[in-house]
MARBA-3410 file (N, C-alpha, C, O; in Angstrom, 1 decimal):
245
27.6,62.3,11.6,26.5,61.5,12.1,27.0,60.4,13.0,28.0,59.8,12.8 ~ 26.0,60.2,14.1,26.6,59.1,15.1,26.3,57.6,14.6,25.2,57.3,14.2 ~ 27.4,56.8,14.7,27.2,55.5,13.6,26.2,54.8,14.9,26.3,55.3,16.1 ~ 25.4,53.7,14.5,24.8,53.0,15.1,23.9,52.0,14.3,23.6,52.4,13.2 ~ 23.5,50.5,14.9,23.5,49.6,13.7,21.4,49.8,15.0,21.2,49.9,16.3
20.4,49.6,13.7,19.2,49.4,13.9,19.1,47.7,13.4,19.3,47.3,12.2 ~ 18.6,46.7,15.0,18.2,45.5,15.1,16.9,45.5,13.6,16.9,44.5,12.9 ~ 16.4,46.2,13.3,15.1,46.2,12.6,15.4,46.1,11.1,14.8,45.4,10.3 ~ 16.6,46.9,10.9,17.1,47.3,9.5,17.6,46.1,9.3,16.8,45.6,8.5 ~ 18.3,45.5,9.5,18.7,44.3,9.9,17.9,42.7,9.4,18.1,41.7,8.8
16.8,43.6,10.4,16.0,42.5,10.4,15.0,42.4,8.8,14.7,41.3,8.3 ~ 14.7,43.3,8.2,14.5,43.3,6.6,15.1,43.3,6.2,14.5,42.9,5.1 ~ 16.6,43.4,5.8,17.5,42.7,5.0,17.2,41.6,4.9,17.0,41.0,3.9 ~ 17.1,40.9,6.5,17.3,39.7,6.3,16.2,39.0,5.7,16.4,38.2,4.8 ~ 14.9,39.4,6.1,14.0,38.9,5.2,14.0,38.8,3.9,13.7,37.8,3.2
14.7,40.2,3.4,14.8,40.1,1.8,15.2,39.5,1.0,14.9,39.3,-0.2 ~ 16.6,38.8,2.0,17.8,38.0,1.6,17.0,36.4,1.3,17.3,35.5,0.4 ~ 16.0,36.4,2.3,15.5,35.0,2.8,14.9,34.9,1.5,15.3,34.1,0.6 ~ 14.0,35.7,1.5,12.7,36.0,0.6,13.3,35.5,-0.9,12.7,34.7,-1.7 ~ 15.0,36.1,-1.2,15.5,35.9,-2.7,15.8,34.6,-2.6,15.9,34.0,-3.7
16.1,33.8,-1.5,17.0,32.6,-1.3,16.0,31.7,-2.1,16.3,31.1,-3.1 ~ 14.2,31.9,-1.2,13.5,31.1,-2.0,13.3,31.4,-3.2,13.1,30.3,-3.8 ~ 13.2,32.3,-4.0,13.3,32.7,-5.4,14.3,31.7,-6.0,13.8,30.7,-6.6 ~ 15.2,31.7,-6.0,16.4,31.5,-6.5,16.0,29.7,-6.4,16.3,29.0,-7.4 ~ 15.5,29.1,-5.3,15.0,27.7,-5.0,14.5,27.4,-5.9,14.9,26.5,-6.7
13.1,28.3,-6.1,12.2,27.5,-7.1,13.0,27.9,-8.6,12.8,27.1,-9.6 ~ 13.7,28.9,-8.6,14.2,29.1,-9.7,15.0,27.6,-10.7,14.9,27.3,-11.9 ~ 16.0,27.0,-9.5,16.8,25.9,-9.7,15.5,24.6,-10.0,15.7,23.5,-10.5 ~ 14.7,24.8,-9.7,13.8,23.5,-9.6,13.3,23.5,-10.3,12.6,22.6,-10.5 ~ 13.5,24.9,-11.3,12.0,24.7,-12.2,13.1,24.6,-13.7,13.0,23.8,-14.7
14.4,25.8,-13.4,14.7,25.4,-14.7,16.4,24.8,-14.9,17.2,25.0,-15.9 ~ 16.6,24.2,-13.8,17.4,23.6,-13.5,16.7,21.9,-13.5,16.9,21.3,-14.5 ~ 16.0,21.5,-12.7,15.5,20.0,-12.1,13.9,19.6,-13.1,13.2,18.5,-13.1 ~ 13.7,21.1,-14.3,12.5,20.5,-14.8,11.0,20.5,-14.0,10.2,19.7,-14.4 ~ 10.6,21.5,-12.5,9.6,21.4,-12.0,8.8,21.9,-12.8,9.3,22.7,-13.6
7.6,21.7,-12.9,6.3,22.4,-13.4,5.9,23.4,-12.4,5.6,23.0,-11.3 ~ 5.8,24.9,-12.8,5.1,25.7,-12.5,4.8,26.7,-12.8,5.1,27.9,-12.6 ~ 3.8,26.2,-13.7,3.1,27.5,-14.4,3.1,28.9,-13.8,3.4,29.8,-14.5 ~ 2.7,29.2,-12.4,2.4,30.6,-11.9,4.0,31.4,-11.6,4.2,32.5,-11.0 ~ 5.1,30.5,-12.0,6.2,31.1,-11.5,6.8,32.2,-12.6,7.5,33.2,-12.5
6.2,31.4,-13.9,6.4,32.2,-15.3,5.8,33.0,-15.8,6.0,33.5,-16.9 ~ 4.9,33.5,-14.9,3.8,34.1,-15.1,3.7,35.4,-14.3,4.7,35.7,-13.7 ~ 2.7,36.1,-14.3,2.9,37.6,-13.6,3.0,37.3,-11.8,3.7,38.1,-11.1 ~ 2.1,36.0,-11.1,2.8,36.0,-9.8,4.2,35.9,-9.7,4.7,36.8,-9.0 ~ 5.1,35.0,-10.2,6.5,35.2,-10.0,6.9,36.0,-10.5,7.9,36.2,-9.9
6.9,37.2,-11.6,7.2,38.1,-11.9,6.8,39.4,-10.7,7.6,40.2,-10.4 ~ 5.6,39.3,-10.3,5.5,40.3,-9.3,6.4,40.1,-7.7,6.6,41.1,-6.9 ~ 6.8,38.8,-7.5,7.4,38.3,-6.5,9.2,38.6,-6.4,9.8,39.1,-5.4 ~ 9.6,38.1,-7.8,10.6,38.9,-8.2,10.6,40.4,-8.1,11.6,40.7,-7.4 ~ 9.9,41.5,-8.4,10.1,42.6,-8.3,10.1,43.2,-7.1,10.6,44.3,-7.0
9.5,42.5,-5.9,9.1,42.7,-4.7,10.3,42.4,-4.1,10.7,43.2,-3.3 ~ 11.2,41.2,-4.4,12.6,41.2,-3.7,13.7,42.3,-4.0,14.5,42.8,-3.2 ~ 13.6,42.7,-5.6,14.4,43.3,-6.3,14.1,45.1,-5.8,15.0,45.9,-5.6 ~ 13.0,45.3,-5.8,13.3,46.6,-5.1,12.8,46.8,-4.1,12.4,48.0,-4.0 ~ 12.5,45.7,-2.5,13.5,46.2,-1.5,14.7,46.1,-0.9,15.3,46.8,-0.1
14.9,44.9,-1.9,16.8,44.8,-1.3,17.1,46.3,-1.8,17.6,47.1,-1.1 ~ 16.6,46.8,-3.2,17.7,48.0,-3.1,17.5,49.3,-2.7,18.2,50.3,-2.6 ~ 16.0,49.0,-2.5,15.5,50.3,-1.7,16.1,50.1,-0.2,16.2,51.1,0.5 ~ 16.3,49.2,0.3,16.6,48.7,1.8,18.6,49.3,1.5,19.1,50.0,2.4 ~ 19.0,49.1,1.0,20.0,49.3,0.7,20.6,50.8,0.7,21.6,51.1,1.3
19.5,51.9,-0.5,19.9,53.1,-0.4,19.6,53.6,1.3,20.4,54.4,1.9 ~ 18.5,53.0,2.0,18.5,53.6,3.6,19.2,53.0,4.2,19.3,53.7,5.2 ~ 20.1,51.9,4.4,21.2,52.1,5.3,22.4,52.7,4.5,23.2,53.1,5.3 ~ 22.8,52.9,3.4,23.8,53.8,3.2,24.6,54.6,4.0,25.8,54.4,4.1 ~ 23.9,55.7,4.6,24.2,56.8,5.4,24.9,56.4,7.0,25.4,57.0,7.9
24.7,55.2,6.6,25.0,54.6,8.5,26.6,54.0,7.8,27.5,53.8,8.6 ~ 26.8,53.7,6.9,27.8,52.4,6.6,29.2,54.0,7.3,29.2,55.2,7.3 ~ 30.2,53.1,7.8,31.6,53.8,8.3,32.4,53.8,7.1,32.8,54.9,6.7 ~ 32.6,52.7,6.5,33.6,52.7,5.0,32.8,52.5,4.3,32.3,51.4,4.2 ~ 32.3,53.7,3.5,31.6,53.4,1.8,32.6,53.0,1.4,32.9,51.8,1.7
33.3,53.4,0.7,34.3,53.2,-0.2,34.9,51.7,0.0,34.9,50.8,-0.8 ~ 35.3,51.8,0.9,35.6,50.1,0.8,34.1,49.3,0.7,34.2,48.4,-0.1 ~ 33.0,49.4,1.2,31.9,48.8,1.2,31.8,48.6,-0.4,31.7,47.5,-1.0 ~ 31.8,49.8,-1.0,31.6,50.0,-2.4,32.3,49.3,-3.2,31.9,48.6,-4.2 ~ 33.8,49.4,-2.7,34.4,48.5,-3.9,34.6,47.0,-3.2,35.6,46.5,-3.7
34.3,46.5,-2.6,33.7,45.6,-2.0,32.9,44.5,-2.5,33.2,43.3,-2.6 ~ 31.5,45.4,-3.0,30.3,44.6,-3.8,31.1,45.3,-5.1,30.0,45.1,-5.7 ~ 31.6,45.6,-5.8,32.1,45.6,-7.1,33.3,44.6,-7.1,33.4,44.6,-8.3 ~ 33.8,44.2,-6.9,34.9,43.1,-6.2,33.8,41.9,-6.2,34.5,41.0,-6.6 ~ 32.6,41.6,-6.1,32.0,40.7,-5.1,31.3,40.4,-7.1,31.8,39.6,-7.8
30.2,41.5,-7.3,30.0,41.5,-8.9,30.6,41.1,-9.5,30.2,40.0,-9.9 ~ 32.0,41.6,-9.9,32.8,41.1,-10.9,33.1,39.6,-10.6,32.8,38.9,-11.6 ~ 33.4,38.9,-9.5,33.6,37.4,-9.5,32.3,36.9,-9.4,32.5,35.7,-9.1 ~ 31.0,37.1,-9.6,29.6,36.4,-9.7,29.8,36.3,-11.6,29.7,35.3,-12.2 ~ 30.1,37.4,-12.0,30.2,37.6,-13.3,31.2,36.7,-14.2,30.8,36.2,-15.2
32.6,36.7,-13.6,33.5,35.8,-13.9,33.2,34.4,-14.4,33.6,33.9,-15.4 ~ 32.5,33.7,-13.0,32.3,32.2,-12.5,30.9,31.6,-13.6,30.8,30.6,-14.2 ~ 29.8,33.3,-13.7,28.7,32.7,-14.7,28.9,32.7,-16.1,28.1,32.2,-16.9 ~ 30.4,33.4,-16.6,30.9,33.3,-17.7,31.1,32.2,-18.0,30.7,31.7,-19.0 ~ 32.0,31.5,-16.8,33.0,30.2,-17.4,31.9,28.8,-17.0,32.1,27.6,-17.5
30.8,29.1,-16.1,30.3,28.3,-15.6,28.7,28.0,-16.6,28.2,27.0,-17.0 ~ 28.3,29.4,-16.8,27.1,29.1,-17.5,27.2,30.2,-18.8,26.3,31.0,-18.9 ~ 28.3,30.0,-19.7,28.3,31.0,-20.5,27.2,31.4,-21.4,27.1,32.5,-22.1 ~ 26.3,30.5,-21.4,24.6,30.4,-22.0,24.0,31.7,-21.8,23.3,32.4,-22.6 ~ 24.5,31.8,-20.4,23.1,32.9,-19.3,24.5,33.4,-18.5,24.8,32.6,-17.6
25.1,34.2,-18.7,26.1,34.8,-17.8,25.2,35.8,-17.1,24.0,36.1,-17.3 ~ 26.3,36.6,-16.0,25.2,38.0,-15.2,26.3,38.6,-15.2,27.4,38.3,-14.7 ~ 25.9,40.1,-16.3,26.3,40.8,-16.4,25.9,42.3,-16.1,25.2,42.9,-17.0 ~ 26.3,43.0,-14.9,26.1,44.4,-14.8,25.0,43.7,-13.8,23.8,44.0,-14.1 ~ 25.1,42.9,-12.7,23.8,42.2,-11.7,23.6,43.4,-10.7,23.9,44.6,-10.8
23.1,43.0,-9.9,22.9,43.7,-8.5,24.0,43.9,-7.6,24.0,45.0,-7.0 ~ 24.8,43.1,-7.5,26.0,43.6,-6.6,26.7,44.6,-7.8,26.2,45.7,-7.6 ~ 27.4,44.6,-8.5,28.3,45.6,-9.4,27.3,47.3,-9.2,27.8,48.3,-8.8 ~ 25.8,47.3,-9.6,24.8,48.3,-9.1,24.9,48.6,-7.9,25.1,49.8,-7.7 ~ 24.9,47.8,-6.9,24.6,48.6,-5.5,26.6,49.1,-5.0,26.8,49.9,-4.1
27.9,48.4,-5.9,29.2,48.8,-5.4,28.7,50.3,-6.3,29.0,51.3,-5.6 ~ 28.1,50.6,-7.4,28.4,51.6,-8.1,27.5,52.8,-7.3,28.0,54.0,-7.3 ~ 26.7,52.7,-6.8,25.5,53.4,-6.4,26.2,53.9,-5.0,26.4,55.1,-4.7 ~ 26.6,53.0,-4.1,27.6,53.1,-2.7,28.6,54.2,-3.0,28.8,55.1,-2.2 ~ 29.5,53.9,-4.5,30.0,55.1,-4.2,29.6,56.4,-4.9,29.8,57.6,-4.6
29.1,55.9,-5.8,28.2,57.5,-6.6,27.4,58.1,-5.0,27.5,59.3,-4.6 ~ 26.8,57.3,-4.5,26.0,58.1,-3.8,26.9,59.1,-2.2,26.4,60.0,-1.5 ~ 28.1,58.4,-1.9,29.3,59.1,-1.1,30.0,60.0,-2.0,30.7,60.7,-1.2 ~ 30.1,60.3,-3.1,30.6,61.1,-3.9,29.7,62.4,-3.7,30.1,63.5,-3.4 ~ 28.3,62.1,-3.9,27.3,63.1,-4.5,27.2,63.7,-3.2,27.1,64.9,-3.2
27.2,63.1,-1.8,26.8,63.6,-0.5,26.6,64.6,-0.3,25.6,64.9,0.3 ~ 27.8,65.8,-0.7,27.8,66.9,-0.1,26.9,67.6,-1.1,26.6,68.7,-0.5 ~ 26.4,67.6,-2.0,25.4,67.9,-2.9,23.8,67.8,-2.7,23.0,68.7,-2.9 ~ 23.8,66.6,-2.4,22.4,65.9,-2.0,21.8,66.6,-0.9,20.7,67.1,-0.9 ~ 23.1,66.5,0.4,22.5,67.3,1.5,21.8,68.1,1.1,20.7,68.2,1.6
22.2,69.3,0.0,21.4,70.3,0.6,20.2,70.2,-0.4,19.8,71.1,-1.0 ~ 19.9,69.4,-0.5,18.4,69.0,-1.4,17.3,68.4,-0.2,17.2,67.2,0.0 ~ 16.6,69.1,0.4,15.4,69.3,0.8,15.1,67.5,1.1,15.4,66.8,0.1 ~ 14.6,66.9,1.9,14.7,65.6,1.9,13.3,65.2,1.3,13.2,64.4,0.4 ~ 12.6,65.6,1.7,11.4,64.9,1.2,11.4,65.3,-0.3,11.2,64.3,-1.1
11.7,66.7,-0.9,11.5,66.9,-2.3,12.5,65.7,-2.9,11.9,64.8,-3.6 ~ 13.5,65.5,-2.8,14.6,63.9,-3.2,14.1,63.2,-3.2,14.0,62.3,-4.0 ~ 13.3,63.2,-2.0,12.6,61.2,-2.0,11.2,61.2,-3.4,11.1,60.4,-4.4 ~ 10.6,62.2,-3.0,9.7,62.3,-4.2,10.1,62.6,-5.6,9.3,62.3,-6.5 ~ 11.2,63.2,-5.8,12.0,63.2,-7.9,12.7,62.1,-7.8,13.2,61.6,-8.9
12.7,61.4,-6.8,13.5,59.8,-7.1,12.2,58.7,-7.1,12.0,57.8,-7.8 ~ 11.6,59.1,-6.3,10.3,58.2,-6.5,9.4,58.5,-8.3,8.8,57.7,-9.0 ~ 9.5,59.7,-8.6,8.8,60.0,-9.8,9.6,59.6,-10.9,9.3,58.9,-11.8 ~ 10.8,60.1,-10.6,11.9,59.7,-11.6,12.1,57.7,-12.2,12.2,57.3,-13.3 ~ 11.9,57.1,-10.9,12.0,55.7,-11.1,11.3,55.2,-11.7,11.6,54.4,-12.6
9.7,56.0,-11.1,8.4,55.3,-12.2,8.4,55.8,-13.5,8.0,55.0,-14.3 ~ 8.7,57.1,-14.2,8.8,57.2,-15.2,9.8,56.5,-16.4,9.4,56.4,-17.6 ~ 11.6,55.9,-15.6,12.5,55.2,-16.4,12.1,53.8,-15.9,13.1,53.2,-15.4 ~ 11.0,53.3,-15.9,11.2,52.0,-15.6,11.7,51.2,-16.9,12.8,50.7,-17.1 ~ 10.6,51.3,-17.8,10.8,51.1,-19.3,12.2,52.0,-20.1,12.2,52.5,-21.2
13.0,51.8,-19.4,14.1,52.6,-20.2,14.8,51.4,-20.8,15.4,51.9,-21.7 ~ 15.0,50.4,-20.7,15.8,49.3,-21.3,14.7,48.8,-22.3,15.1,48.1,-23.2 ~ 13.5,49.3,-22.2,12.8,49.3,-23.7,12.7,50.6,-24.9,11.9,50.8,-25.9 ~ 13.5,51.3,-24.4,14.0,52.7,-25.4,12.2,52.9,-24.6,11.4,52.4,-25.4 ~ 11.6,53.3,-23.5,10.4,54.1,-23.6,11.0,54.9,-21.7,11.7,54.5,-20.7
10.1,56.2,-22.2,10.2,56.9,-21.1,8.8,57.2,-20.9,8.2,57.9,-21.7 ~ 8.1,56.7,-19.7,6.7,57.5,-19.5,5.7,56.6,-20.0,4.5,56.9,-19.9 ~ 6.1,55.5,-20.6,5.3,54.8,-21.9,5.4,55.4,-23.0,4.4,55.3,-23.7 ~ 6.6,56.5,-23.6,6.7,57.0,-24.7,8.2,57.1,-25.3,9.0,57.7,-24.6 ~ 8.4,56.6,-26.5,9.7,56.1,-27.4,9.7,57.6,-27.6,9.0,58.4,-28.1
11.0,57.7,-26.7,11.8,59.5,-26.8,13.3,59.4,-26.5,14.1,60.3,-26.3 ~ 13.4,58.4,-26.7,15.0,57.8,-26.3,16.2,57.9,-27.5,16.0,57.0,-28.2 ~ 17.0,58.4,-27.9,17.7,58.2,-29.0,18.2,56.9,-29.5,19.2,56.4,-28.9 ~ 17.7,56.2,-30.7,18.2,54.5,-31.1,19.9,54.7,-30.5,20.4,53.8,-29.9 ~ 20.4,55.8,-30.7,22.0,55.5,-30.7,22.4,54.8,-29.6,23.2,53.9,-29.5
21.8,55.7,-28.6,22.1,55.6,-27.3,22.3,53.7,-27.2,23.3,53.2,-26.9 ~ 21.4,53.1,-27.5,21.7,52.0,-27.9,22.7,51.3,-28.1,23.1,50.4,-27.4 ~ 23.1,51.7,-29.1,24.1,51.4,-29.5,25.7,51.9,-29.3,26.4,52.3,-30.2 ~ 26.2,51.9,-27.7,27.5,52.5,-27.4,28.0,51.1,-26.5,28.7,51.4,-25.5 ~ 27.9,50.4,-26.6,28.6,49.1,-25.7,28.0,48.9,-24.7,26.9,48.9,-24.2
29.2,48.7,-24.5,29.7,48.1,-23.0,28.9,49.4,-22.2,27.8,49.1,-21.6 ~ 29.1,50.4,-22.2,28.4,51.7,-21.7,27.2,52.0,-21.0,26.7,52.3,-19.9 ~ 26.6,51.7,-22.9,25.2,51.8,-22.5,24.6,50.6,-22.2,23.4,50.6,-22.0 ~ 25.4,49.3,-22.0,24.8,48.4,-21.2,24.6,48.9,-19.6,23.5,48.9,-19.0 ~ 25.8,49.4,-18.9,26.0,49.6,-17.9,25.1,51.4,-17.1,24.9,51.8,-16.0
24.9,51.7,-18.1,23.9,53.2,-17.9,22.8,52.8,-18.0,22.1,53.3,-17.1 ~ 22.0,51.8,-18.9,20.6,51.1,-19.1,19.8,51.4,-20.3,18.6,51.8,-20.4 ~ 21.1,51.1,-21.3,20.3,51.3,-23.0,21.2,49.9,-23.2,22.4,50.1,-23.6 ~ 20.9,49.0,-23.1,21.3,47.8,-23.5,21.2,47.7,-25.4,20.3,47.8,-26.1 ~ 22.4,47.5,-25.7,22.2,46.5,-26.9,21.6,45.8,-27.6,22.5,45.0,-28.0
20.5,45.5,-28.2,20.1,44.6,-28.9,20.2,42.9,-28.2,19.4,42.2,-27.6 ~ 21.9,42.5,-28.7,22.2,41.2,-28.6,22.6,41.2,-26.9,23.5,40.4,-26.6 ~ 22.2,42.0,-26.0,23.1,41.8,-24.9,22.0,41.3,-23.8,21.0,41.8,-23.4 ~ 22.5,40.2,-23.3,21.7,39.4,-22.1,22.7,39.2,-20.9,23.9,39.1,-20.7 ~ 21.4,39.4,-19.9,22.3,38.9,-18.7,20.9,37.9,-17.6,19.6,38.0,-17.8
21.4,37.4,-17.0,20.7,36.8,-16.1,20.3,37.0,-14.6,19.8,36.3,-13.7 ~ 20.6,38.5,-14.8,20.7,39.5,-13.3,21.3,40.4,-14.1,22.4,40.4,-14.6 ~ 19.9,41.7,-14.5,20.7,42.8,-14.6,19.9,44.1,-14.0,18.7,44.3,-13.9 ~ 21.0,44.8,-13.7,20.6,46.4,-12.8,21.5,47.1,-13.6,22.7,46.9,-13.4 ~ 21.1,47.9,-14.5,21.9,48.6,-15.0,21.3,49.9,-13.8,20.4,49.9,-13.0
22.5,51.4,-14.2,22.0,52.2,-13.2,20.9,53.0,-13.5,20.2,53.5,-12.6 ~ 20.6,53.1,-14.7,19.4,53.7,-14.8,18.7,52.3,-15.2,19.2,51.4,-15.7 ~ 17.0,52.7,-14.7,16.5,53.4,-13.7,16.9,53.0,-12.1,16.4,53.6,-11.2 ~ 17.8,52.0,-11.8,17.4,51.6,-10.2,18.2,52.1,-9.8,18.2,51.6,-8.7 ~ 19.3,53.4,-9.7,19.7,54.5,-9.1,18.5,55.4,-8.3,18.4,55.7,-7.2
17.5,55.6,-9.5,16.7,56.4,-8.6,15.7,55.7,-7.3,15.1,56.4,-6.5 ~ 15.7,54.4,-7.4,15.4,53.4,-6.4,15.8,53.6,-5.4,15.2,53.8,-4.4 ~ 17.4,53.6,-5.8,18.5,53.5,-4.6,18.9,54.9,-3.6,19.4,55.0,-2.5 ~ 18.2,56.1,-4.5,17.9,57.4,-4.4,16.7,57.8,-3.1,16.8,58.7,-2.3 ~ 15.8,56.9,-3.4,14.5,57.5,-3.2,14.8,56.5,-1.4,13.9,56.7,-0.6
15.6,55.8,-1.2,16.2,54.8,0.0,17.0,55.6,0.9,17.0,55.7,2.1 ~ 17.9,56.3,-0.1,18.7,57.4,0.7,18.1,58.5,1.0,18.8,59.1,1.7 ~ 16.9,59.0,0.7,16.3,60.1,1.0,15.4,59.7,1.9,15.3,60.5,2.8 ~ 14.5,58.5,2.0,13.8,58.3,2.9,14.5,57.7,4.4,13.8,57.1,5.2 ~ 15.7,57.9,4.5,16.5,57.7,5.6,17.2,58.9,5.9,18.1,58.9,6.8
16.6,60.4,5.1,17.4,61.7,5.6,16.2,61.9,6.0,16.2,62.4,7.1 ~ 14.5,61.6,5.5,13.5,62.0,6.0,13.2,61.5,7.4,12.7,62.2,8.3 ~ 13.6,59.9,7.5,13.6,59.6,9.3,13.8,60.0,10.1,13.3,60.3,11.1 ~ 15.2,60.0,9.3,16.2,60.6,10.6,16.1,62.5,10.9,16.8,63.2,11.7 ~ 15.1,62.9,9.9,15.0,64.4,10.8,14.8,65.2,11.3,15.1,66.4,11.2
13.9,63.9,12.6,13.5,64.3,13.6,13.8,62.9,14.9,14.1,61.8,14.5 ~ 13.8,63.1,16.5,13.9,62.7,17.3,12.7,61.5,17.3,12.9,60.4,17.9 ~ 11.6,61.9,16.6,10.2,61.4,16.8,10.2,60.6,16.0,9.2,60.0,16.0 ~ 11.4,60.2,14.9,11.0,59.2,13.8,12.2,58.1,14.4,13.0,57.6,13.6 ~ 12.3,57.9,15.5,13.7,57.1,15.8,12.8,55.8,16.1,11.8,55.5,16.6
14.2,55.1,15.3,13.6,53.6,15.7,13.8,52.8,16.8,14.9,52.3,17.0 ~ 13.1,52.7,17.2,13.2,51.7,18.6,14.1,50.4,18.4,14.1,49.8,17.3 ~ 14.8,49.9,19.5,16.3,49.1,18.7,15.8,47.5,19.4,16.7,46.8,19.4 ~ 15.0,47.1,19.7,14.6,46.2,20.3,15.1,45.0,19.5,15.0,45.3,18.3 ~ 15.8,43.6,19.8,15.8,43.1,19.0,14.8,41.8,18.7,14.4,41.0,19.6
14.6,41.6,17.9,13.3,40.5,17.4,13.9,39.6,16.3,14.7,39.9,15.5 ~ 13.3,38.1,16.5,13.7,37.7,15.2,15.3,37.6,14.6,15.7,38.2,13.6 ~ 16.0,36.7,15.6,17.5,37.2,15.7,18.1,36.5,14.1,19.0,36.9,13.5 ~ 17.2,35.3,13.8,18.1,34.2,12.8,18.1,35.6,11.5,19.1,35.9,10.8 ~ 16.7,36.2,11.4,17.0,37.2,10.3,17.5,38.5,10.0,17.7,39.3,9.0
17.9,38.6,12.0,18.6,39.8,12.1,20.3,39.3,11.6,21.0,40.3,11.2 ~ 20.8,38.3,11.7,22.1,37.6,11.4,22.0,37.7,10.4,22.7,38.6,10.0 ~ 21.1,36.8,9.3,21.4,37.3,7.8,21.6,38.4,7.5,22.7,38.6,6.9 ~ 20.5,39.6,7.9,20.5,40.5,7.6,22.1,41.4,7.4,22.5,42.3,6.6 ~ 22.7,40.6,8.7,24.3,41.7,8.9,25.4,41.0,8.2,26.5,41.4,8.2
24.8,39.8,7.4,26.0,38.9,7.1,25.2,38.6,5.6,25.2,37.5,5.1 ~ 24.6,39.6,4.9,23.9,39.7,3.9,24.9,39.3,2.5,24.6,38.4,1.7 ~ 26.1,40.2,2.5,26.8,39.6,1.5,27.3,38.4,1.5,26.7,37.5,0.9 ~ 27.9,38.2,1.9,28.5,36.5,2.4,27.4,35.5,1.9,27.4,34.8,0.9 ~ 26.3,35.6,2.9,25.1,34.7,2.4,24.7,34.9,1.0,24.2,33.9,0.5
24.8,36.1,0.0,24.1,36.4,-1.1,25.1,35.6,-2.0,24.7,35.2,-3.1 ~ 26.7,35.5,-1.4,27.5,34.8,-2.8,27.7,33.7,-2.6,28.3,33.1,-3.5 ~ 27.3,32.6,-1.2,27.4,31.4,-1.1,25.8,30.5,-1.3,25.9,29.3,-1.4 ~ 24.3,31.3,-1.4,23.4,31.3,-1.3,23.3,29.9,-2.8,23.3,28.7,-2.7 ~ 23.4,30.7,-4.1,23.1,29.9,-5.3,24.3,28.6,-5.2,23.9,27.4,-5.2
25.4,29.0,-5.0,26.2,27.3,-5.2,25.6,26.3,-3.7,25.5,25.0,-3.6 ~ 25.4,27.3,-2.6,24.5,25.9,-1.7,23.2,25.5,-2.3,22.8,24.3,-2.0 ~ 22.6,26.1,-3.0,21.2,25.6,-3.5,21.5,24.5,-4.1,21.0,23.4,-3.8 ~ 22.4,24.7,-5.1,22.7,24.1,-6.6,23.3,22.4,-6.0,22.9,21.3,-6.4 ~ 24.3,22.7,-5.0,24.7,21.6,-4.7,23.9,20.4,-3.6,24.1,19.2,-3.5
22.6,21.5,-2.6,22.0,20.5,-2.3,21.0,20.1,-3.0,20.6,19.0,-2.7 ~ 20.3,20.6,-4.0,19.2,20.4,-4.9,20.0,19.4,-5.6,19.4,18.4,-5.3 ~ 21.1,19.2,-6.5,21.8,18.2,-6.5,21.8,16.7,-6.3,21.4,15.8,-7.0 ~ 22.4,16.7,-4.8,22.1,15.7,-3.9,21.2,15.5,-3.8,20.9,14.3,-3.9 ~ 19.7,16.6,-3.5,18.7,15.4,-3.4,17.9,14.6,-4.7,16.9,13.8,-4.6
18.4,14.9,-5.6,17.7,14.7,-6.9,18.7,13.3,-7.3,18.2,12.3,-8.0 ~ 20.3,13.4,-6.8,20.8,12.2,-6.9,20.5,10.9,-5.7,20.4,9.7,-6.0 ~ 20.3,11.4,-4.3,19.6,10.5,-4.0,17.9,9.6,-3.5,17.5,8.6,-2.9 ~ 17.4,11.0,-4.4,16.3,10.1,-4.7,16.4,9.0,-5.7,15.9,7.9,-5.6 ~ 17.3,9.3,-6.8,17.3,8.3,-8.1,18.0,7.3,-7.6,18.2,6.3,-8.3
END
């Protein structure tokens, strides 16, 4: 496939990136600084949250196919995970992030360059649709339910470190960002298939125009901004809370 970077794709990252930055704002304000906001604890910030969380990763499985080095890309954001993981150990051992979104999207990058030669020959639209069906039915899989129905085995449960990281969490196990791979594999699934369905035809090409450049920049400098994003928040929210007082 001929590599080439879409101004547009770009340009929704960047949005999404933006979109978490404010999450992550009011997040520090409310339970960091003590703001009052009832609607943030409630099903609007819960729905707002989920709206970031699966198109970063839906945004994610469609540029896949364009990236030149998976593999380094991949172990990259697992590289990138593991030190978010490290810092919220030693920094906020309370609420650490364990198995977050970056360690997910290094694992999914390379599972899904592994699977390639396989996938191809899976029909693109039928993929996008058993990943799209597949997603909605394991949403509730971290609550032992498939479908809205307990068919899950208790054990499964109970294997560690494992089934933390597959999406049968533990009992006592928290994180403060977590993506296990099931279910948001098939998220990340239904991203890669809806980027074999674009692309398979002449008529579905995206026009490269560029718009909106400040979010087309995030958008290409997405990592970087995602691991320096929370300690700039932290330190200017900070500052201004020390020089108001």
């Amino acid at each position: 496939m001929k590599h080439c970077r879409y101004p547009q794709l770009d340009i929704l990252r960047g949005f999404a990136l933006a979109n978490m930055v404010c999450y992550h704002a009011l997040w520090d304000l409310v339970n960091l600084h003590g703001l009052e906001l009832p609607w943030y604890d409630s099903w609007p910030g819960f729905l707002w949250q989920q709206f970031i969380c699966w198109s970063f990763i839906l945004l994610a499985g469609v540029c896949q196919p364009f990236g030149r080095r998976p593999v380094r890309h991949g172990v990259m954001l697992l590289a990138a995970g593991a030190l978010v993981s490290a810092v919220t150990m030693a920094v906020l051992p309370e609420d650490p992030i364990q198995w977050g979104v970056l360690t997910f999207l290094g694992t999914a990058t390379l599972l899904f360059y592994w699977l390639r030669p396989l996938l191809d020959r899976c029909p693109p639209q039928w993929g996008l649709l058993a990943c799209a069906v597949l997603f909605g039915l394991t949403r509730q899989l971290e609550k032992g339910l498939v479908a809205g129905y307990s068919v899950i085995p208790e054990a499964l449960y109970h294997t560690g470190h494992l089934g933390n990281f597959l999406g049968f969490p533990e009992t006592e196990f928290a994180s403060a960002d977590y993506f296990p791979l099931l279910p948001w594999v098939f998220l990340y699934g239904a991203g890669w298939f809806l980027h074999a369905v674009w692309r398979s035809g002449e008529e579905h090409e995206m026009p490269r125009q560029r718009r909106f450049p400040v979010l087309e920049w995030i958008g290409r400098h997405s990592l970087v901004l995602y691991l320096l994003h929370q300690p700039a928040l932290y330190g200017a929210l900070l500052a201004a809370e020390n020089w108001i007082k």
